[in-house]
Backbone bond lengths (Angstrom), bond angles and torsions (degrees), N, CA, C in turn:
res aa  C-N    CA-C-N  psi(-1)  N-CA   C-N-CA  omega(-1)  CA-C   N-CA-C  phi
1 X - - - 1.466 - - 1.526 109.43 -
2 X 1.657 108.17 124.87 1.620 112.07 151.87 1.359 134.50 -74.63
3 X 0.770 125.54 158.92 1.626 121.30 163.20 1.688 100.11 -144.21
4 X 1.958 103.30 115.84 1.200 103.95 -137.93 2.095 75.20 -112.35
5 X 1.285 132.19 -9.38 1.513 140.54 177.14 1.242 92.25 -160.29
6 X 1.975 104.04 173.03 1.138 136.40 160.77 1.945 110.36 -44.16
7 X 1.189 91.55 -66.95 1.664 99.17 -177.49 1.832 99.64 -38.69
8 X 0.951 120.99 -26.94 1.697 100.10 -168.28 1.966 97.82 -103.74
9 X 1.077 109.84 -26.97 1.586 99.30 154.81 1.753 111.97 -70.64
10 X 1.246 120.33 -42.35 1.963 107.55 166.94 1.526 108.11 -31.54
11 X 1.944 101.87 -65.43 1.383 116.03 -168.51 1.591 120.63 -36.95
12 X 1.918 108.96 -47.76 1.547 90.38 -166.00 1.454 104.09 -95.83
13 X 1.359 122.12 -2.62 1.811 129.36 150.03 1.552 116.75 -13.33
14 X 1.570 74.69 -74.09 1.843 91.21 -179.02 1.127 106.08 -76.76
15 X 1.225 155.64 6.61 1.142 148.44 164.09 1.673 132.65 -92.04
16 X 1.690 101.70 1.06 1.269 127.49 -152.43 1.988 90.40 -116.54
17 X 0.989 90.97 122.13 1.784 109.38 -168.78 1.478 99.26 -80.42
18 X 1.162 122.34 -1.68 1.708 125.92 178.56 1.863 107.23 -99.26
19 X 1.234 123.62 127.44 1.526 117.71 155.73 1.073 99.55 -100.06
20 X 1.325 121.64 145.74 1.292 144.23 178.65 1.856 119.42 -105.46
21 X 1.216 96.58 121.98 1.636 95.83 -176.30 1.476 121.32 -73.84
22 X 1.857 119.72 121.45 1.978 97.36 -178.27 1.856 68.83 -131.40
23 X 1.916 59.13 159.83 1.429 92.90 -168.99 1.512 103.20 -127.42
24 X 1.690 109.14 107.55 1.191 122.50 -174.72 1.949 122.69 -91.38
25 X 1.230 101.99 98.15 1.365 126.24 168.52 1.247 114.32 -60.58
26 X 1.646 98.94 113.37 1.814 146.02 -161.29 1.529 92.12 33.83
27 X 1.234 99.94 94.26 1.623 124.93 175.16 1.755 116.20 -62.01
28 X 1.729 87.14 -1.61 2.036 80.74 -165.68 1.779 81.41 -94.81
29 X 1.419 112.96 90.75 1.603 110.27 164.24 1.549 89.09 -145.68
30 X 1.071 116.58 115.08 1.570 130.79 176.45 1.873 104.64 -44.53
31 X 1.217 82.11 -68.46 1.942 76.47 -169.99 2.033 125.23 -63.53
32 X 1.379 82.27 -20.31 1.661 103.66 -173.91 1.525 110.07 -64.18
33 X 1.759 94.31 -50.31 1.464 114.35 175.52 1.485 115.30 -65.17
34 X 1.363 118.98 -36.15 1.412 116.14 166.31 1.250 129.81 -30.64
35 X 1.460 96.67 -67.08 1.429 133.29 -179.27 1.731 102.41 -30.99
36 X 1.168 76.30 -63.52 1.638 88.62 -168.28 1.657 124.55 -69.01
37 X 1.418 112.82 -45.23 1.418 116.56 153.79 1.727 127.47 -29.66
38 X 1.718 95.07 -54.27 1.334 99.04 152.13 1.296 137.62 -32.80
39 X 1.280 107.96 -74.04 1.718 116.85 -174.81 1.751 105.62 -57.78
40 X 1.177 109.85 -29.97 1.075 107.96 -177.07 1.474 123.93 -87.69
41 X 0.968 99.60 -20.73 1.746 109.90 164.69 1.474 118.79 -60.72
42 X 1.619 96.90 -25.04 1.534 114.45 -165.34 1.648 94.67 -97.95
43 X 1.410 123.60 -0.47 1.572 126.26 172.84 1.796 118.46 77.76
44 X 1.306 93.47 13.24 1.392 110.50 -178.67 1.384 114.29 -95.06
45 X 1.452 155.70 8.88 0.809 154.26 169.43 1.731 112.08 -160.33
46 X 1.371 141.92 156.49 0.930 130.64 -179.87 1.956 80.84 -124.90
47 X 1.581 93.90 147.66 1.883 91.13 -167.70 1.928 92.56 -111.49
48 X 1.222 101.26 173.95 1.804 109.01 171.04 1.438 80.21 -151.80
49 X 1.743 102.52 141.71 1.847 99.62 -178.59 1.764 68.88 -136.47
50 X 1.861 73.38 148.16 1.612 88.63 -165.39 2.123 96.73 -124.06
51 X 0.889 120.69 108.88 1.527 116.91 172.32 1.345 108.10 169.69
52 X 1.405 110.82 -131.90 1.473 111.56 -173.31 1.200 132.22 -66.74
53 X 1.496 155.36 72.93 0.717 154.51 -159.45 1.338 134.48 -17.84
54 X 1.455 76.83 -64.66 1.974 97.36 172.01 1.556 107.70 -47.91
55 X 1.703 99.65 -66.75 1.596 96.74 178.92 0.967 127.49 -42.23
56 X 1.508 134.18 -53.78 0.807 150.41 -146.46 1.705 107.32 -64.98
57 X 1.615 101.02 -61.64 1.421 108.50 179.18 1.764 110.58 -79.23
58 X 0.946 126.54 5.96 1.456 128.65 170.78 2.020 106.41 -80.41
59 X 1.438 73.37 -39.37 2.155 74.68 167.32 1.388 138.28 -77.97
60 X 1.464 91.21 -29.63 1.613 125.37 149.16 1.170 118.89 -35.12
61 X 0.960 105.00 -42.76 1.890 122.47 -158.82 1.570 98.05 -91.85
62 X 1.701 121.84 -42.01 1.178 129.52 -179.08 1.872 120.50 -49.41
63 X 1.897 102.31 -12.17 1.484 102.10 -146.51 1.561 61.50 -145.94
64 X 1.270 126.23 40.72 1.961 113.55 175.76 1.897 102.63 -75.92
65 X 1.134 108.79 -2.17 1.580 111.85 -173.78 1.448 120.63 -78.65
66 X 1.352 95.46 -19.95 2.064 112.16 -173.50 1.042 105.98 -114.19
67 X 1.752 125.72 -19.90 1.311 121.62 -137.33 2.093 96.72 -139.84
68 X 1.402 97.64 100.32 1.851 90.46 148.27 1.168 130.78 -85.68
69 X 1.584 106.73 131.94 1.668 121.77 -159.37 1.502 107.80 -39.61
70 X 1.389 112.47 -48.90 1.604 133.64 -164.83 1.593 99.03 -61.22
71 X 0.717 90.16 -35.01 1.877 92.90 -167.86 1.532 93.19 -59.97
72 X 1.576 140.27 -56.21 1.378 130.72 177.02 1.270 148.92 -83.56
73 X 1.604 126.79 109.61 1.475 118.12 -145.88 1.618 85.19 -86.41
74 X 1.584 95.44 143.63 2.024 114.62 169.17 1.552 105.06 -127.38
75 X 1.169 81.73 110.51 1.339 93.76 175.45 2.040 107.78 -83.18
76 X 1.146 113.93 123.80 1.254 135.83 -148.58 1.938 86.74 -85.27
77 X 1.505 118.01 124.62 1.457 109.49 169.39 1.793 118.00 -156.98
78 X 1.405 107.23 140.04 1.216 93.66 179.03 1.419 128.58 -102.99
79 X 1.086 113.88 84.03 1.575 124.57 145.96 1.623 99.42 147.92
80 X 0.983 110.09 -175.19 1.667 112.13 175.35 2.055 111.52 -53.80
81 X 1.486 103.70 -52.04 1.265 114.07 175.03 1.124 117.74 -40.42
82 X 1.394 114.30 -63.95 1.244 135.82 -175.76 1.717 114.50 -39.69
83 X 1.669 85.91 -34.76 1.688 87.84 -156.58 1.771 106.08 -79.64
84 X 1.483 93.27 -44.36 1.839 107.37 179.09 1.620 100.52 -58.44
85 X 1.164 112.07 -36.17 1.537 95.36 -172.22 2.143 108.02 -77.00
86 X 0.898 126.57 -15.49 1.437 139.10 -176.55 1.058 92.88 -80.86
87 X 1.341 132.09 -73.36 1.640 155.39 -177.99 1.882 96.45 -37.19
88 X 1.182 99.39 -41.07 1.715 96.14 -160.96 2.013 95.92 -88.58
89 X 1.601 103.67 -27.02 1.339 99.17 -175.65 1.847 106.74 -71.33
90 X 0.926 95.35 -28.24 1.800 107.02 -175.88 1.614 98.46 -57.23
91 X 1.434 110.47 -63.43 1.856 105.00 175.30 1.425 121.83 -12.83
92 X 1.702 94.21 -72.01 1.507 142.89 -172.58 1.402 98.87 -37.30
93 X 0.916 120.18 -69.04 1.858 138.85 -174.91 1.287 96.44 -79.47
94 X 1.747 148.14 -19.36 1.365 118.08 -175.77 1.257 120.40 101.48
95 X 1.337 128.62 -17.11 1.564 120.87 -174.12 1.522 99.92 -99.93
96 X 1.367 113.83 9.33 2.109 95.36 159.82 1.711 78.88 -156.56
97 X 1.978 93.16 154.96 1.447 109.27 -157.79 1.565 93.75 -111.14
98 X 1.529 119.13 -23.12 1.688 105.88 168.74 1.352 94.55 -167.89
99 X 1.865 108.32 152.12 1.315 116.11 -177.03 1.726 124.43 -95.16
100 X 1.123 136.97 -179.86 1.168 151.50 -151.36 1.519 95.60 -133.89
101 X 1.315 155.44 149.80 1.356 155.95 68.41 1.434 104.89 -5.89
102 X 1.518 121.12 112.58 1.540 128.56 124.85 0.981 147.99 -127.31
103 X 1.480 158.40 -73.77 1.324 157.77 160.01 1.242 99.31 -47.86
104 X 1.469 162.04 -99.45 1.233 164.77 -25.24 1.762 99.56 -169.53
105 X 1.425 118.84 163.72 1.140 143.16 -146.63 1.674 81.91 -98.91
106 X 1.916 124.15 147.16 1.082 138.35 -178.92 1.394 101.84 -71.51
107 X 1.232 144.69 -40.49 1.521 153.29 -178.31 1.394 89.20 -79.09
108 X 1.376 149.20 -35.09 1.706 121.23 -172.42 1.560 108.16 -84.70
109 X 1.130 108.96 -18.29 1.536 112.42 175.31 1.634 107.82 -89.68
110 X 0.849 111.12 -43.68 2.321 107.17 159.40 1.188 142.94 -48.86
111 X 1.773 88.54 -31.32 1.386 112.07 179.12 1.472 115.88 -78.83
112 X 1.688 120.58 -20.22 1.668 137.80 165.98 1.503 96.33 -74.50
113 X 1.363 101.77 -33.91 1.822 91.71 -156.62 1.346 116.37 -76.20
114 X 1.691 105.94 -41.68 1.445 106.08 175.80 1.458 121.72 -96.36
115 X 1.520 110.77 25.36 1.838 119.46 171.04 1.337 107.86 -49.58
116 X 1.324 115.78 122.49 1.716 127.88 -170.20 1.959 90.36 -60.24
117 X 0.982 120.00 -46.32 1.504 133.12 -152.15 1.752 92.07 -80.62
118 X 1.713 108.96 -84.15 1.651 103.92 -175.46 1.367 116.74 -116.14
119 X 1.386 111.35 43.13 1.833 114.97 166.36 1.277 112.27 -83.99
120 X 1.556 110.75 -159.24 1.545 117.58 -164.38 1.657 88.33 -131.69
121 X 1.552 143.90 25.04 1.268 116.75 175.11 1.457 119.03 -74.87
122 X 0.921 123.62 153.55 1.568 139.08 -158.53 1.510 95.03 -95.47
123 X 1.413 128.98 -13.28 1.506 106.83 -154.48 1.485 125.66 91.42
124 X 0.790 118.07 9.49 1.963 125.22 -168.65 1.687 103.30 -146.05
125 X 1.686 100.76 -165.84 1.206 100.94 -169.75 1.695 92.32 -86.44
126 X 1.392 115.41 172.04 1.410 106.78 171.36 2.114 96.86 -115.21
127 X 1.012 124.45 155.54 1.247 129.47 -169.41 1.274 125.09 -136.98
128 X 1.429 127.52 170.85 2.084 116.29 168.12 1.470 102.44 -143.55
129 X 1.325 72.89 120.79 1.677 85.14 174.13 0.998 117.92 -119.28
130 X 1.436 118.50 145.05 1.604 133.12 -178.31 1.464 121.16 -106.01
131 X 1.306 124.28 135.23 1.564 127.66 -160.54 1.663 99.11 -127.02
132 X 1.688 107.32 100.66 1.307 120.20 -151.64 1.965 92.49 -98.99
133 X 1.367 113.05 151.07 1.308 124.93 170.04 1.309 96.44 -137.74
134 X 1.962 103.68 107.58 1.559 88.43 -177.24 1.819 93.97 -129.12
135 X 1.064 98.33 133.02 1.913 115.76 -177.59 1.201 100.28 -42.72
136 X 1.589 159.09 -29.27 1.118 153.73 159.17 1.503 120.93 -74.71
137 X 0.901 132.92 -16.80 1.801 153.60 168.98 1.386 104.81 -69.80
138 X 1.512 112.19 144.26 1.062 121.47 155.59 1.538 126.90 -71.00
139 X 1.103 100.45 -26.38 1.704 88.18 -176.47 2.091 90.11 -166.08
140 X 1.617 93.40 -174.53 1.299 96.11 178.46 1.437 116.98 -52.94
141 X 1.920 127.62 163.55 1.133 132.86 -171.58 1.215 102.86 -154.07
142 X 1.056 123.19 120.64 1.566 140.01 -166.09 1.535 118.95 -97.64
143 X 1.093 131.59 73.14 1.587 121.13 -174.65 1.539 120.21 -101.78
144 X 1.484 102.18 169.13 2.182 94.96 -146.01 1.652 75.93 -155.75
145 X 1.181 98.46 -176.17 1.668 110.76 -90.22 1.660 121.37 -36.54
146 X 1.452 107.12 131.19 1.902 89.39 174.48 1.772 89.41 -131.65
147 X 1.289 124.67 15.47 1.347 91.54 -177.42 2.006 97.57 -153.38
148 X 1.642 113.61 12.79 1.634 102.95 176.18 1.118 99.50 -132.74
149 X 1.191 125.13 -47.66 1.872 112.70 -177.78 1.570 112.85 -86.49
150 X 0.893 98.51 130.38 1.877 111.24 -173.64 1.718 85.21 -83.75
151 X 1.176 147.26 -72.10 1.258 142.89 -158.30 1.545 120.40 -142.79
152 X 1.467 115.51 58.28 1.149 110.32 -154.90 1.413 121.39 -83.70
153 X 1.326 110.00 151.33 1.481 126.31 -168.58 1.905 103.19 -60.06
154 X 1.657 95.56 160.45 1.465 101.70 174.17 1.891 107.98 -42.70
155 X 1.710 111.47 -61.84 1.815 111.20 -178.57 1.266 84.75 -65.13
156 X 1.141 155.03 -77.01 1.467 129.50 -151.85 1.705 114.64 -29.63
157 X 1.391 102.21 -62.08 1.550 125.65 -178.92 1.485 104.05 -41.19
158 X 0.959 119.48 -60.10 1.821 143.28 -176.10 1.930 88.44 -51.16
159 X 1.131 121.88 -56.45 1.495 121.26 -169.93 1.230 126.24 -76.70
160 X 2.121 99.96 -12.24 1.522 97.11 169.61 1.379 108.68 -82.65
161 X 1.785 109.44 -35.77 1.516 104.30 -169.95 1.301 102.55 -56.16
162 X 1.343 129.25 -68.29 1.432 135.76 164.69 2.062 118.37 13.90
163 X 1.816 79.42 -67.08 1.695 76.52 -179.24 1.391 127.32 -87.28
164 X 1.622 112.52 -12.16 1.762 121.47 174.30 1.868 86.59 -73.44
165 X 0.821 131.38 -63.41 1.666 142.11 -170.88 1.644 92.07 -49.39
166 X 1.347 153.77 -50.23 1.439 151.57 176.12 1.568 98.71 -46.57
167 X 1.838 97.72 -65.67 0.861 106.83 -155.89 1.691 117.53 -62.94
168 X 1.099 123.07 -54.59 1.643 134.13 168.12 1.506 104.98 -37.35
169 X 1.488 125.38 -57.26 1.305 116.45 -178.38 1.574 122.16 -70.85
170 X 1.748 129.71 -0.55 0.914 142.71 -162.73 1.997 78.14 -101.41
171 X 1.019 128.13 -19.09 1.116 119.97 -153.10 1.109 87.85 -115.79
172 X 1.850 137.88 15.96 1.282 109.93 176.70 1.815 121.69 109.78
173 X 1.381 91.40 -22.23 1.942 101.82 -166.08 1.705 87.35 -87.11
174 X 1.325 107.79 138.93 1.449 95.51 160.49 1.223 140.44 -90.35
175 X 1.561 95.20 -36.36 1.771 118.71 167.33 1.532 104.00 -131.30
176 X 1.252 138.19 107.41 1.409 145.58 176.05 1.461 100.79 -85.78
177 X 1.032 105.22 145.17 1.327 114.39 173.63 1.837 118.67 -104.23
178 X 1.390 79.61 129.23 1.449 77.93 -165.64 1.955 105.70 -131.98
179 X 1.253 81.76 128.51 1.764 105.09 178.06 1.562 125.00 -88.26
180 X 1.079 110.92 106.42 1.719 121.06 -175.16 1.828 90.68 -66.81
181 X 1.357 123.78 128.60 1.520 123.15 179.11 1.780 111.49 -88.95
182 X 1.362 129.89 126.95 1.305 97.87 173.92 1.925 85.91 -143.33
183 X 1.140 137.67 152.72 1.720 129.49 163.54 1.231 110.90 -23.12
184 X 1.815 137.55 -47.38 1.223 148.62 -166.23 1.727 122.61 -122.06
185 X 1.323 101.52 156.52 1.523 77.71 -173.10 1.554 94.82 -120.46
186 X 0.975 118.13 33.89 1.272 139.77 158.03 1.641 124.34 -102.06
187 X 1.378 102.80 129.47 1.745 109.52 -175.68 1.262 110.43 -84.45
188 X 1.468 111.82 114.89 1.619 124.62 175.73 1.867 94.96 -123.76
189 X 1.697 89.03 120.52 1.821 99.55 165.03 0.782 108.57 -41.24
190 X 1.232 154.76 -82.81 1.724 165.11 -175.47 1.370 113.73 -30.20
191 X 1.212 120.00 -2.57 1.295 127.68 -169.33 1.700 105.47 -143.63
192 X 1.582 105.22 108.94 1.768 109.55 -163.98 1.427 98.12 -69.14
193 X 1.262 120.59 -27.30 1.608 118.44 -162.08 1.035 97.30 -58.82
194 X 1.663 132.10 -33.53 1.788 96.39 -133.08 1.655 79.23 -132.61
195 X 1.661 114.26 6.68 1.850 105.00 160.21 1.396 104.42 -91.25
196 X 1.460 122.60 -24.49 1.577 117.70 173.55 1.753 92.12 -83.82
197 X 0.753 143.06 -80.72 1.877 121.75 -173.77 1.323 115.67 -13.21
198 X 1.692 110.64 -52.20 1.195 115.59 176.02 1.792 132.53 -41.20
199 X 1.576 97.08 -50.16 0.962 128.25 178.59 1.323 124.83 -66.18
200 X 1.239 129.48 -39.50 1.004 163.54 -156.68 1.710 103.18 -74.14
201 X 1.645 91.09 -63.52 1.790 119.39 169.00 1.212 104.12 -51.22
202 X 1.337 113.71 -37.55 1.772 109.14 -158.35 1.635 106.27 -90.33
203 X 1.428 97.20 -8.63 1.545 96.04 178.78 1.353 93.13 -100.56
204 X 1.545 159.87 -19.57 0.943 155.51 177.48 1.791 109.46 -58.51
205 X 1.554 99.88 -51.44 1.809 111.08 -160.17 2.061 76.07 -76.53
206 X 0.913 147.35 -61.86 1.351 138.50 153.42 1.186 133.59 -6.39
207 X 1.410 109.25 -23.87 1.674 102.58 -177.77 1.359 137.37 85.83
208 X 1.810 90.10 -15.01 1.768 104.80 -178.03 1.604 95.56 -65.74
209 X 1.492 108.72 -48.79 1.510 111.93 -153.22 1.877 99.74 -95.85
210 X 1.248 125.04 102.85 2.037 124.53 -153.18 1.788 95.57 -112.76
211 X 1.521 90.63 153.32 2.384 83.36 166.30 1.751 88.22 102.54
212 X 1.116 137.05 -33.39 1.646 132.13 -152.94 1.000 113.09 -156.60
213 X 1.568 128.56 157.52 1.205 134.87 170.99 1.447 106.39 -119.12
214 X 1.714 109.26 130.05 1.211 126.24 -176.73 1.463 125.46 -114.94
215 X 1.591 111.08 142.73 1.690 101.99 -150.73 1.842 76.19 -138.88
216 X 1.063 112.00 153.09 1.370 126.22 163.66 1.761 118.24 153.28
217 X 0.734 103.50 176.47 1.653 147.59 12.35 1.880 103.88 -87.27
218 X 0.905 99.70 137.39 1.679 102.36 -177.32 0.996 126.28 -125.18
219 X 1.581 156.75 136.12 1.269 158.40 -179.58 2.012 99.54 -54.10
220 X 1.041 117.65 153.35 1.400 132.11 170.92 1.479 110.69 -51.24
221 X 1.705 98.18 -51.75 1.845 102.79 -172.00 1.172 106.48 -71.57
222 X 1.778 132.45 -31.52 1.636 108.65 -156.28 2.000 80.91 -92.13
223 X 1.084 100.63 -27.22 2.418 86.60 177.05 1.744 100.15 -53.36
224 X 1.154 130.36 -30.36 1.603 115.73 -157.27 1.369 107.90 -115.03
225 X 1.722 128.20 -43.88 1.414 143.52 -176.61 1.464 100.07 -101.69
226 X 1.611 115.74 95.30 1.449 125.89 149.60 1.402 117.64 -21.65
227 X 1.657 117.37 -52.04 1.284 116.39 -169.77 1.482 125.14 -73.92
228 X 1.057 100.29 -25.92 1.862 121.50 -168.37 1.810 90.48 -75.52
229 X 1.533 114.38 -22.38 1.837 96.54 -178.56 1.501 103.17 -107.31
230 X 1.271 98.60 -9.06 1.827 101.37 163.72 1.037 106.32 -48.27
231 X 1.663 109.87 -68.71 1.461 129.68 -155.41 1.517 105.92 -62.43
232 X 1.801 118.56 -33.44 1.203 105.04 165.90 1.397 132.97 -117.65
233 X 1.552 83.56 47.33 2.151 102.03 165.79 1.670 102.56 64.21
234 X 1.278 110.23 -1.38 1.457 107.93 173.17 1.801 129.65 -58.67
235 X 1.390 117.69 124.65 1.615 82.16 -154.16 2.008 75.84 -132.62
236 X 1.440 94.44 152.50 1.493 106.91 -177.14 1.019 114.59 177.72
237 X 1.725 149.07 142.20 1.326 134.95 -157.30 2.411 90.86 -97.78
238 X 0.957 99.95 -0.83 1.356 102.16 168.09 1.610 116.21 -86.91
239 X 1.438 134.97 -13.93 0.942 147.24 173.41 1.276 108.86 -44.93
240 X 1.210 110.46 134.14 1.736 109.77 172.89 1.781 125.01 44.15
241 X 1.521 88.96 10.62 1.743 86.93 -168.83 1.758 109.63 -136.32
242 X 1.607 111.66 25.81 1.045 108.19 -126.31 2.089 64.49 -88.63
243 X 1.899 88.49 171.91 1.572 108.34 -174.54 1.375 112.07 -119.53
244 X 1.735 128.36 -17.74 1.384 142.88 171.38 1.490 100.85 -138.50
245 X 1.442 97.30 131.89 1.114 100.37 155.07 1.297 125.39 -123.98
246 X 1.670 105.45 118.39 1.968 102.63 -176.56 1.489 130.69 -89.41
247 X 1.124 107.66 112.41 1.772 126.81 -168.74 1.776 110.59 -54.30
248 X 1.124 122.34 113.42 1.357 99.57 168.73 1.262 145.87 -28.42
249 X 1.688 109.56 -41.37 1.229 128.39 168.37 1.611 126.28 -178.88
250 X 1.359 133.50 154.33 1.441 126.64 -131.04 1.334 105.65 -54.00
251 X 1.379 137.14 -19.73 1.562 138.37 -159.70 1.299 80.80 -78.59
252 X 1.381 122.37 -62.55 1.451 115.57 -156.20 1.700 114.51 -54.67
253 X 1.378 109.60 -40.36 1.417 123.83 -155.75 2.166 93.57 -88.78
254 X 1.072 100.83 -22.87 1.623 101.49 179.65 1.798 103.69 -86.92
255 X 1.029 130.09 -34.25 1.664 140.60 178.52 1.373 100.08 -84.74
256 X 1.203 144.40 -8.97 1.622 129.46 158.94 1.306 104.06 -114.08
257 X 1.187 142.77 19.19 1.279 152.13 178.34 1.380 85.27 -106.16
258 X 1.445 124.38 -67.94 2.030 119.09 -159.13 2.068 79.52 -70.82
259 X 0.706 141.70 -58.71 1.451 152.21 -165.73 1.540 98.49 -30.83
260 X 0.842 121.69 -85.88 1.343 145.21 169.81 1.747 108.67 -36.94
261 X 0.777 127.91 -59.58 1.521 146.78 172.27 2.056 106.23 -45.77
262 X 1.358 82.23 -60.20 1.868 88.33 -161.70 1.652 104.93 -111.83
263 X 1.313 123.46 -1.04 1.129 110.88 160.21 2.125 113.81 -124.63
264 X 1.298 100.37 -12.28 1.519 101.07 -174.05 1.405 106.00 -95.07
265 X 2.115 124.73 -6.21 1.131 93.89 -165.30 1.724 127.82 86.05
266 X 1.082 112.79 4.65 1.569 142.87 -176.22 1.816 99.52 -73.38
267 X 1.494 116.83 143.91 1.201 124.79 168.86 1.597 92.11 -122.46
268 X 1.117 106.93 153.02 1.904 123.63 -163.18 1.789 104.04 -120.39
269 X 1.477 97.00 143.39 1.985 98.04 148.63 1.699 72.98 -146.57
270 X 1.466 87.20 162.36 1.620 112.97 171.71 1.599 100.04 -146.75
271 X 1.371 108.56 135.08 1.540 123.54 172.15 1.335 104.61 -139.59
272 X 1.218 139.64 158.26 1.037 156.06 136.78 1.840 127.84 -73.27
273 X 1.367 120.17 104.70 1.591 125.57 -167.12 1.534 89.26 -99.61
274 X 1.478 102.21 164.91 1.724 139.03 173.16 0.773 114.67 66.43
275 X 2.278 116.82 44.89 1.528 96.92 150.61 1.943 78.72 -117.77
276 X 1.369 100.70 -171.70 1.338 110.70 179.86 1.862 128.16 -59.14
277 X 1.486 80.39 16.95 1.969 92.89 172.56 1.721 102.09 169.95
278 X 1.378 88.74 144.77 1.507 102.27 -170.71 1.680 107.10 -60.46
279 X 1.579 121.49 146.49 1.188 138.74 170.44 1.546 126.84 -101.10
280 X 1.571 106.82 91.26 1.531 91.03 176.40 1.996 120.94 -56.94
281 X 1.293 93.43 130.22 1.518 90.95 177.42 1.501 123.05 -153.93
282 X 0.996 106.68 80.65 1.256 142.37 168.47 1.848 119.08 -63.20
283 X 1.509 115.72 140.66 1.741 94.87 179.57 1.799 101.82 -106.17
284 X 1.220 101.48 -167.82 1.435 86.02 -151.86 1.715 110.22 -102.09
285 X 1.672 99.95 9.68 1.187 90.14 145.84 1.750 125.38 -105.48
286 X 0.877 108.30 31.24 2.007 116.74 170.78 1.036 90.84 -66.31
287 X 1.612 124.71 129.33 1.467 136.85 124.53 1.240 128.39 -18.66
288 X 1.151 121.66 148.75 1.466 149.81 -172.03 2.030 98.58 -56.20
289 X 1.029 90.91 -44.51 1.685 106.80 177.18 1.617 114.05 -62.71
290 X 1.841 106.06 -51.38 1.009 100.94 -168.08 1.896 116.97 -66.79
291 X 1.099 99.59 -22.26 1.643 126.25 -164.34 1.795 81.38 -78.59
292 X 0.826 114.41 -76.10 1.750 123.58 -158.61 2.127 91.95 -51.25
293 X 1.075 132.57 -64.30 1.319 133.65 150.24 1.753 121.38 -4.26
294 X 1.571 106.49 -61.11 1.242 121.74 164.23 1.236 126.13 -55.01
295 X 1.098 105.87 -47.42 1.700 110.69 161.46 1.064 133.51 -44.51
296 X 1.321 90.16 -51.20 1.815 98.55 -163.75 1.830 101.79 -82.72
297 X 1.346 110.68 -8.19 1.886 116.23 175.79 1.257 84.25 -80.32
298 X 1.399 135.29 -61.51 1.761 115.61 -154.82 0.995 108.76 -74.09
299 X 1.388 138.82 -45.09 1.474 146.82 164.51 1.929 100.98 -18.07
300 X 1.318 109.08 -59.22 1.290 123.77 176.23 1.569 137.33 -47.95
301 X 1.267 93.83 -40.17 1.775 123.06 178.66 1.153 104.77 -109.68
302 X 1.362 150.55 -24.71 1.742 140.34 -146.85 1.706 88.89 -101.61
């Protein structure tokens, strides 16, 4: 299976006989809450907004024309903390299947998630991945890390591919192809990118790394433009077709993420993989689109 836009991840949404419960942390965020009203209007998600009460239902009230009060559970909380840690206990127990980012700071909602005692870490690395729709692309493009590892180690690296590779095949892909990014696609010691690319590959044809086929270290153009590895005799079934692309490290993976977005014409979801359920996480200037996008990926995987 491809997924060639958003609209054909909407498509098999609605086609999926399961609603899935998210549970949106400090629900008093106008656009966040949108988002979500939406999908749910559309019968695709059933929501629990967890924070200020007051706020919460005062916005409620703003949209009283579409919306009976009863129909939305608020979970009542005090302060941002308060709320991620409720939000994260709800997982835990089963009554919501993945959470939302809203009101609250990206570290106060991490800080519930990865509690040794009552978080959701899985045991692995945790990661963010971005699910790119870009008008020049053939189809969706998945790029990792742009927003948790500042400089991550070779096993770090191994744990992001790990979760874009879960994640793509949860979606249907069987083997994604995935491109280690480095300036060259040539391995120079002096250069960590492209001995961890190396490596990376070598643990793939190995078996350590299973689900995908991994090619690198590779220039950006011959992973996306078929022709550009024509032109330089480059030959690889990842060529021009690639399905992840892995960033050296978060600068890189956050600057072709806004890149892509605000100068290519790019439509966005952002989630966060490897705790025990996907994290919508979006910043708080993402569009109404990008947020509604996000949804409909965790809806998919959670």
């Amino acid at each position: 299976m491809i997924y060639r836009n958003f609209n054909d991840i909407l498509s098999t949404v609605k086609k999926s006989e399961t609603v899935k419960k998210l549970g949106l942390v400090c629900a008093e965020d106008p656009n966040a809450l949108k988002a979500v009203l939406e999908v749910w209007k559309e019968g695709l998600i059933i929501p629990v907004l967890f924070g200020n009460e007051e706020q919460i239902q005062n916005l409620l009230k703003e949209r009283q024309e579409d919306i009976s009060m009863d129909e939305i559970e608020v979970i009542s909380a005090e302060g941002p903390g308060d709320a991620a840690g409720k939000a994260v206990a709800a997982v835990k127990n089963g009554s919501v299947d993945f959470l939302m980012k809203g009101r609250l700071e990206t570290p106060e909602l991490l800080k519930a998630v990865v509690n040794k005692e009552k978080g959701l870490a899985a045991g692995g690395v945790m990661s963010h991945v971005a699910v790119n729709e870009i008008p020049s692309y053939h189809k969706l493009l998945l790029t990792t890390d742009g927003g948790m590892l500042p400089y991550p180690s070779l096993e770090q690296k191994k744990g992001i591919i790990e979760n874009a590779v879960c994640m793509m095949n949860r979606l249907g892909y069987d083997e994604p192809k995935v491109c280690i990014l480095a300036s060259t696609e040539h391995v120079n010691p002096k250069m960590l990118e492209t001995t961890d690319a190396n490596a990376l590959k070598e643990m793939n044809r190995g078996h350590e790394i299973t689900g995908c086929i991994i090619e690198g270290p590779i220039s950006l153009d011959l992973a996306l433009v078929k022709k550009r590895a024509e032109e330089k005799r480059y030959e690889s079934p990842c060529a021009g077709d690639a399905d992840i692309l892995v960033l050296p490290n978060v600068h890189a993976g956050n600057i072709l993420g806004k890149s892509l977005v605000e100068m290519a014409g790019a439509k966005m979801a952002g989630l966060v993989l490897g705790a025990s359920c996907p994290i919508v996480l979006t910043s708080r200037a993402s569009s109404f689109e990008e947020k509604f996008n996000s949804l409909m990926l965790a809806c998919l995987i959670s």
